[in-house]
C-alpha positions in Angstrom: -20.8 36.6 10.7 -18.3 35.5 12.9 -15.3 33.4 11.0 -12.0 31.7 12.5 -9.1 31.2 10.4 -6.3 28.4 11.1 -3.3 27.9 8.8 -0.5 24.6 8.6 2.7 25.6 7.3 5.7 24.1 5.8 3.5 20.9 5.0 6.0 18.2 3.6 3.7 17.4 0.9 3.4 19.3 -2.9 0.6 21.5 -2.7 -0.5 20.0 -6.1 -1.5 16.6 -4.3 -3.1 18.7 -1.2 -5.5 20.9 -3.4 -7.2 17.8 -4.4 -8.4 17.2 -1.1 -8.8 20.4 0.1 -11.1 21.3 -3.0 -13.4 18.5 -1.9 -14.1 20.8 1.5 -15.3 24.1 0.4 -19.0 25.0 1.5 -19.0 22.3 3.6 -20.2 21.5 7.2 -17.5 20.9 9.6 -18.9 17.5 10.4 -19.7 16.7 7.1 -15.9 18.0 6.0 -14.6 16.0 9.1 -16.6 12.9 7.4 -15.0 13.4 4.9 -11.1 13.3 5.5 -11.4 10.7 8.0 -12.8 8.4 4.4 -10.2 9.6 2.2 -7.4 7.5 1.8 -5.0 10.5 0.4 -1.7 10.9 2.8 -2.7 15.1 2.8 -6.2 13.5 4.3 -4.6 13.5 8.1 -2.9 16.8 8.3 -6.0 18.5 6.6 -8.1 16.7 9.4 -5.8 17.6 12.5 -5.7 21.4 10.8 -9.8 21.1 10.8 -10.0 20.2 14.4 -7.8 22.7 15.5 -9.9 25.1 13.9 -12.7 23.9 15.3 -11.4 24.1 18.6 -10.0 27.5 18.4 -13.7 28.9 17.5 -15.5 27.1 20.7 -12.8 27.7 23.0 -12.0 31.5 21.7 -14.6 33.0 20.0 -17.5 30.9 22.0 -18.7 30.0 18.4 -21.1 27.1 18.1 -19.3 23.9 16.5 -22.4 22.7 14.9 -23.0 25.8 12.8 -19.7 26.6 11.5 -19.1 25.9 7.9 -15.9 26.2 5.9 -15.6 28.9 4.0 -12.3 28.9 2.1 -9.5 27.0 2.2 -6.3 27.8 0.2 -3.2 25.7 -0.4 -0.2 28.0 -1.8 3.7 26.4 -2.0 5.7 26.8 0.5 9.7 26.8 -0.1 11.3 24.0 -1.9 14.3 21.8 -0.8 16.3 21.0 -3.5 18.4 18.1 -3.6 20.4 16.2 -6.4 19.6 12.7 -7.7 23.2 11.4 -8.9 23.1 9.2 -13.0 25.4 8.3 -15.6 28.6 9.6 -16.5 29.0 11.8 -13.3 25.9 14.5 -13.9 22.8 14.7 -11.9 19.6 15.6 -11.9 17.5 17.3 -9.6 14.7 16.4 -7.0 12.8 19.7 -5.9 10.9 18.4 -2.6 7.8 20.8 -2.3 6.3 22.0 0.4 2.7 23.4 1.3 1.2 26.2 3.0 -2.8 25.8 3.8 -5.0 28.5 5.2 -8.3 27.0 6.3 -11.3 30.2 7.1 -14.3 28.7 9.1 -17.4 30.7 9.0 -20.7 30.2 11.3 -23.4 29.8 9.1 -27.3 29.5 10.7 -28.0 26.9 8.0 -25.4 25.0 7.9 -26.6 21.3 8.0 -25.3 18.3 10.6 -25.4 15.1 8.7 -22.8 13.7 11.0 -22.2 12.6 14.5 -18.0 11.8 14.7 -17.4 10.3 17.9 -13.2 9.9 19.2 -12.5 7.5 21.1 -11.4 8.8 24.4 -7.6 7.1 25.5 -8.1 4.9 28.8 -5.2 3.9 30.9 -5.1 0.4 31.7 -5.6 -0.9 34.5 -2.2 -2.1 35.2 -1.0 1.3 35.5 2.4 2.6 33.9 3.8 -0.8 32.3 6.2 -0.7 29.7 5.3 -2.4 26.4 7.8 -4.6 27.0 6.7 -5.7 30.3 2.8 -6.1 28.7 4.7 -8.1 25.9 6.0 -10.4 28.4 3.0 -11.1 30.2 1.3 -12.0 27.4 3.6 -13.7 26.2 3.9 -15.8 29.3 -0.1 -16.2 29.5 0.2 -17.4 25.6 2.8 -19.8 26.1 3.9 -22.1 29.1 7.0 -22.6 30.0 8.0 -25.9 32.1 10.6 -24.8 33.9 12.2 -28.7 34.6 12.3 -28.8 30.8 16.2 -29.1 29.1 16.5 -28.0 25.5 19.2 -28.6 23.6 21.6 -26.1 21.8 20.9 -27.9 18.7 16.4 -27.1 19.4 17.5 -23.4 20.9 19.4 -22.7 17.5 16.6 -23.9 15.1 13.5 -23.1 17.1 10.4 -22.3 15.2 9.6 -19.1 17.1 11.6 -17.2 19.4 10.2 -17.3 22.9 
């Protein structure tokens, strides 16, 4: 059987905290794996997903391996190096802070019974129709939609200091 393998390195999180999502994937579907990451609310949850999709991607656009069929097979979290920094207390010592890092190796494997529970749709990005605004610009208009100005209107220094909200 045809497998793809995909691995994220250097991961800023302790591999500790990682392996307990990445247990919950093994022998699963890549839809129903995909399902769920995007439900956990664990901070290794998004680079596990992103890692996922690549992998995904990889097989369909590389190997011409069928998305719906491929399961995962393994996936391995090992530490990665440490940086080590020092956490300064009483009397002039310190401690340290060892901030741990992750290596995870992800092996996909097509599987003729592997079982789609799932349909995950992404949202495709659209521009808008005004083109290439700034944020700032769109923030103005809005703005000016939101809240009319009279232009005739004098204010005061003493109503321009203590305003309620800043126009």
């Amino acid at each position: 059987m045809a497998t793809q393998t995909a691995e994220l390195r250097f991961l800023r999180m302790a591999p500790r905290k990682v392996r307990l999502v990445a247990d919950t994937l093994k022998g699963l579907s890549v839809s129903d794996a995909e399902a769920q990451l995007m439900l956990q609310p664990r901070r290794p949850a998004k680079p596990l997903l992103k890692l996922l999709r690549s992998a995904v991607a990889n097989a369909t656009n590389n190997q011409k391996l069928d998305a719906q069929k491929l399961m995962v097979k393994s996936i391995r979290v090992d530490q990665g190096p440490m940086l080590k920094r020092i956490l300064p207390r009483a009397r002039g010592s310190a401690s340290p802070i060892q901030k741990k890092m992750s290596h995870v190796f992800l092996i996909l494997e097509e599987s003729p019974k592997a079982l789609k529970r799932f349909t995950i749709v992404v949202p495709k990005k659209m521009k808008s129709e005004a083109g290439n605004r700034t944020r700032r610009a769109a923030r103005d208009e809005k703005r000016d939609e939101l809240v009319p100005r009279k232009a005739d209107e004098k204010r005061g220094i003493f109503k321009r200091l203590f305003q309620r909200k800043s126009i």
